[in-house]
C-alpha positions, 0 to 999 in steps of 0.5 A: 484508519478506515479500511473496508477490504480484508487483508489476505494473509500470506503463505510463509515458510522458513526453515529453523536449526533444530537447536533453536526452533523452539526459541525461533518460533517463540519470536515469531509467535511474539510478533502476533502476525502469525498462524502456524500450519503444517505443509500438506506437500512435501518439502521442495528441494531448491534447484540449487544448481541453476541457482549457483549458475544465476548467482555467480553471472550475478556476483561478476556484475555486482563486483564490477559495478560495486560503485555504481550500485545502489547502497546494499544490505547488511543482512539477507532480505525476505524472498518473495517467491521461487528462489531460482526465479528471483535469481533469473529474474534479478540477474536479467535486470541487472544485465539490462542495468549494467549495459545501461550504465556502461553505454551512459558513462563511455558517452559521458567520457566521450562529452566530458573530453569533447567539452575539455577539447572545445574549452581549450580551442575557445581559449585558443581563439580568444588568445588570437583575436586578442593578439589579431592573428588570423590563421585561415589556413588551419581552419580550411580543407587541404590534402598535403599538410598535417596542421596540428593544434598543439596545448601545452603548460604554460613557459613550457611550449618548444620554440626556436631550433626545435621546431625547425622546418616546420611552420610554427606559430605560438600563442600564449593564452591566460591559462595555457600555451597554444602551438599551431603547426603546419606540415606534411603528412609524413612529418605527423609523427615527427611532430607528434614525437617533439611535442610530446616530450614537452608535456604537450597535447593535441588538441583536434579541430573540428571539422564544423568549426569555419568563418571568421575569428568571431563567427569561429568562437560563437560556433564552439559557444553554442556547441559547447552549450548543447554539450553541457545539456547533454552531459547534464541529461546523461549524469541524471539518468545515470544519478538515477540508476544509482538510486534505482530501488528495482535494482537494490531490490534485485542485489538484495535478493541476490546477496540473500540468495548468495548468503543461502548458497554459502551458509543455509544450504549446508544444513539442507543436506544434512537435514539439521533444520526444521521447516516451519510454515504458515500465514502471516499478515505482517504487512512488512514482508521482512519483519519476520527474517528482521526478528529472527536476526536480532535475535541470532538466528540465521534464517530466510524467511521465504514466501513462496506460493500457497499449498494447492486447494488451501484457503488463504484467510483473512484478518479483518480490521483491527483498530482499537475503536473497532475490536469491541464489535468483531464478535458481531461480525462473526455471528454472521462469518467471516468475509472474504478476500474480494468481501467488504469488511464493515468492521469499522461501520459498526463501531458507528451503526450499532450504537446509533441503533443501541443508542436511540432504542435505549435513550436516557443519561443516567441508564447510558452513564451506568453503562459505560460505567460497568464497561469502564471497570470491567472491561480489563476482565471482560473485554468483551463487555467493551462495546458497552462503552460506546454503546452507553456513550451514545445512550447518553447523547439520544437521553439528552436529545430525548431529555430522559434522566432515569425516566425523569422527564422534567430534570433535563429540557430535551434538546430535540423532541420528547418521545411521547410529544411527536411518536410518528417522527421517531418511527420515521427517523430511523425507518430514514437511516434504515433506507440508507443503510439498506441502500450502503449495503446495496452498494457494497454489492456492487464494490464486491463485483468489481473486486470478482469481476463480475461488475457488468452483471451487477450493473446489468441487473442488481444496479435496476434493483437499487434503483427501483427500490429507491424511485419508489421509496421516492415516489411516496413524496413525488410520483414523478419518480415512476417514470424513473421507476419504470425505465428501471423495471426496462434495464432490468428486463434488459439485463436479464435476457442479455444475461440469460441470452440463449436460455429463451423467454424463461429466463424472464420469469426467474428473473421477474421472481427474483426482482419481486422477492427482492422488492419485497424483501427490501420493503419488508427490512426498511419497515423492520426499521420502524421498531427502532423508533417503537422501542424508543416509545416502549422505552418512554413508556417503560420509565413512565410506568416505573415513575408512576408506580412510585409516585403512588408510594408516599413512604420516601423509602418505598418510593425510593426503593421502586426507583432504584428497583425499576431502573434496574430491571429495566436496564437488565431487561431493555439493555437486553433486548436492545441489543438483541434487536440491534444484532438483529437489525445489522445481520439480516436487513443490512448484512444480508445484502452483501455479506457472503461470508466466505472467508476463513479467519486468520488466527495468530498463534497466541503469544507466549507469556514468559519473563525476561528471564526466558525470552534471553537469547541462548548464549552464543547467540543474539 
């Protein structure tokens, strides 16, 4: 994948038995992401007593809502940052979660028994209107009777001599017996009491529920409606603090940093571990600790802050495709963190530019030949792949074989037929490659903030330099030539404002020099186009000098010769220019260079026999 921003590396540390260091940084060493540097600072002791306090608060919680959590981890996690502020915070939002979740299921408990209630009222009513009975006198206000709703199990409802002196009425419905009891206030208990020991239950009646049998059981249907949308609402959002990944990330770290306080800290006290520290670029913060554990060696890999005044460096892209073309990056530097990282753009431009200054089949297939062979042993020699491959399409284009014109038609224009054509086209590409560069300026800006800078003054520059490159077509573009002169003047003194009129002419000398120098590497592009003509004119001479040799072995031998010297000496000289031509006209233009290159510590090479785990341990 295309990626045109460095990856930063991050500060690591961890902390080794003495026993096993040499092994643990062995693994750590085999994954290829890490650099090794020691800590100019002083080893901070963890504040394990505040440490202890947040762990405990957090274990109470974990234990009384171990079903309500998110699926915890079988081993310790990465600790991205201060322990004792990991465990802070984790604990914070493990209140904040558990209030949430207590409150969702005592309202769920209270909806769940509200629906049972009205389930069973509903059922009730129906029995009624099935059975015609209306009993107006439980559904309106009084002060002097206890009226009581009463389910009971079916066949089980007390009847006869039991609810003697009390106003009873039984109804029998499809699932449960319904006891309908009126009387006083002191008798509440006396009902209560007889029902009860019949394995019976009262049922409340609500308060809102009136009007006739049908108006009654319409009522309890809509309320039980809105009931099941809420109770539906409070069971998602409970279902999704289940599952929230914030809190799983906050047990982990809390059941690392637990781990840490019963197992690793014993060893802190003693002094029995190593502290190895560095950068890594591992883009899973826990690929480390996760090699150290299936390894058998218990260790927390922590990624705290970096030492002060150190620069974090940068790992530029590392695609297959754009490996051939790193040491033409770094002739310039390495870019930084907030710099664009055009590795993956040369594995396009260079041969392009390769390609058309060296265009013929036969010389292209030697070359991507020799790169095929050798690269094993030289690797980098690998870039002579693409660059020979793209030889091969500029000969077929050209319809050059060897320097033999007339054994391939060209698919495009012969050099020697339209030379003016083959100086402009890459004096095109040269604009729009100066102009991607520009650009790029402007992307770094945003990522340093100083994006309203460049738009202020950079950005009148692009667009100058391109009204007039226009301007040579269509001399309207002026117009927008001159509005750009206006926004850079403008820029410029809201940038220097408070500096005076003088700030006019360092900005004028400034935008002349750029103006000139833009013009001078668009024409720097035009030797591109001159070295595809020497290129021609280098096989013709080499096939008119054979063709003046009328022995087959003398002309042969010139042939074979000629072709030699002239991939050595071309090839050379190519590629000279093409490093020439991405450094200065397209480097120049955004490329600051102010990175430090991340470098892994080499991986070790060693048998099966020597990377075995230590007995005891994996």
């Amino acid at each position: 994948m295309l990626r045109f921003r460095p990856v930063q590396a991050r500060w690591f540390e961890t902390y080794l038995p003495h026993e096993q260091t040499v092994r643990g940084i062995e693994i750590i060493a085999q994954s290829g992401v890490v650099e090794l540097e020691t800590d100019p600072r002083l080893s901070e002791p963890m504040d394990t007593h505040r440490l202890h306090y947040f762990v405990q608060r957090a274990r109470t919680l974990i234990d009384s809502h171990r079903d309500d959590l998110p699926g915890g981890r079988h081993r310790p996690t990465a600790l991205l940052g201060n322990p004792v502020h990991l465990a802070n915070q984790a604990l914070h939002r493990m209140r904040l979660w558990s209030a949430r979740v207590d409150f969702l299921k005592e309202q769920l408990a209270e909806q769940q028994a509200e629906r049972k209630e009205l389930r069973l009222l509903g059922e009730a009513l129906w029995a009624m209107r099935r059975d015609g009975i209306e009993l107006r006198e439980l559904f309106s206000e009084t002060r002097f009777l206890c009226k009581c709703l009463f389910v009971c199990p079916k066949a089980s409802c007390p009847e006869g001599d039991e609810v003697a002196g009390q106003t009873a009425l039984i109804v029998r419905g499809p699932r449960h017996d319904f006891l309908f009891m009126l009387g006083l206030r002191d008798q509440r208990a006396v009902i209560s009491h007889l029902v009860v020991e019949q394995g019976c239950e009262q049922v409340g009646v609500p308060s809102w529920l009136s009007g006739d049998p049908a108006q009654r059981v319409r009522q309890i249907r809509d309320h039980a409606s809105e009931l099941e949308r809420e109770i539906t609402r409070l069971e998602a959002e409970l279902r999704a603090l289940r599952h929230d990944p914030e809190i799983a990330e906050a047990r982990a770290n809390l059941e690392t940093l637990a781990w840490y306080l019963d197992t690793a800290s014993r060893y802190l006290d003693g002094l029995e571990l190593c502290h190895v520290t560095g950068w890594t670029t591992a883009e899973d913060p826990e690929r480390l600790q996760r090699e150290l554990w299936e390894s058998g060696i218990e260790a927390v890999v922590r990624y705290p802050d970096p030492p002060p005044m150190t620069a974090p460096p940068v790992t530029t892209l590392q695609s297959g495709w754009a490996q051939p073309f790193r040491p033409l990056l770094l002739l310039w530097g390495t870019p930084g963190r907030q710099e664009i990282d055009p590795s993956g753009l040369l594995a396009l431009i260079v041969p392009l530019l390769f390609g058309y200054m060296f265009p013929d089949v036969g010389h292209g297939l030697l070359l991507t030949g020799f790169a095929v062979l050798f690269w094993r042993r030289w690797p980098d020699i690998r870039f002579l792949l693409p660059c020979g491959l793209a030889a091969m399409v500029f000969g077929l284009l050209f319809g050059e074989v060897f320097g033999f014109s007339e054994w391939l038609p060209a698919l495009w224009v012969r050099p020697f037929d339209d030379p003016l054509l083959i100086l402009i086209v890459p004096m095109v590409f040269g604009v729009g490659l100066l102009l991607l560069g520009l650009i790029f300026s402007g992307v770094e800006a945003k990522w340093s903030g100083t994006l309203g800078h460049w738009l202020a003054v950079d950005a009148a520059v692009l667009v100058l330099y391109l009204s007039l490159l226009a301007a040579l077509f269509d001399t309207r573009a002026l117009t927008v030539a001159g509005l750009a002169l206006v926004h850079y003047v403008v820029g410029s003194l809201w940038q220097g404002r408070g500096k005076g009129l003088w700030v006019l002419a360092g900005a004028g000398g400034r935008l002349l020099f750029s103006l000139f120098e833009l013009m001078l590497n668009t024409i720097s592009f035009a030797r591109v186009g001159a070295f595809a003509l020497a290129h021609a004119a280098f096989s013709h001479t080499i096939i008119t000098l054979a063709d003046g040799v009328e022995q087959p072995v003398g002309w042969l031998l010139i042939i074979v010769l000629g072709n030699f010297f002239e991939i050595v000496i071309e090839g050379l000289v190519v590629f000279v220019q093409t490093t020439r031509l991405v450094l200065f006209e397209f480097f120049g233009h955004f490329l600051q260079a102010k990175g430090r290159l991340f470098r892994p510590v080499p991986r070790p090479v060693t048998s099966a026999e020597t990377v075995r785990p230590p007995p005891g341990h994996g």
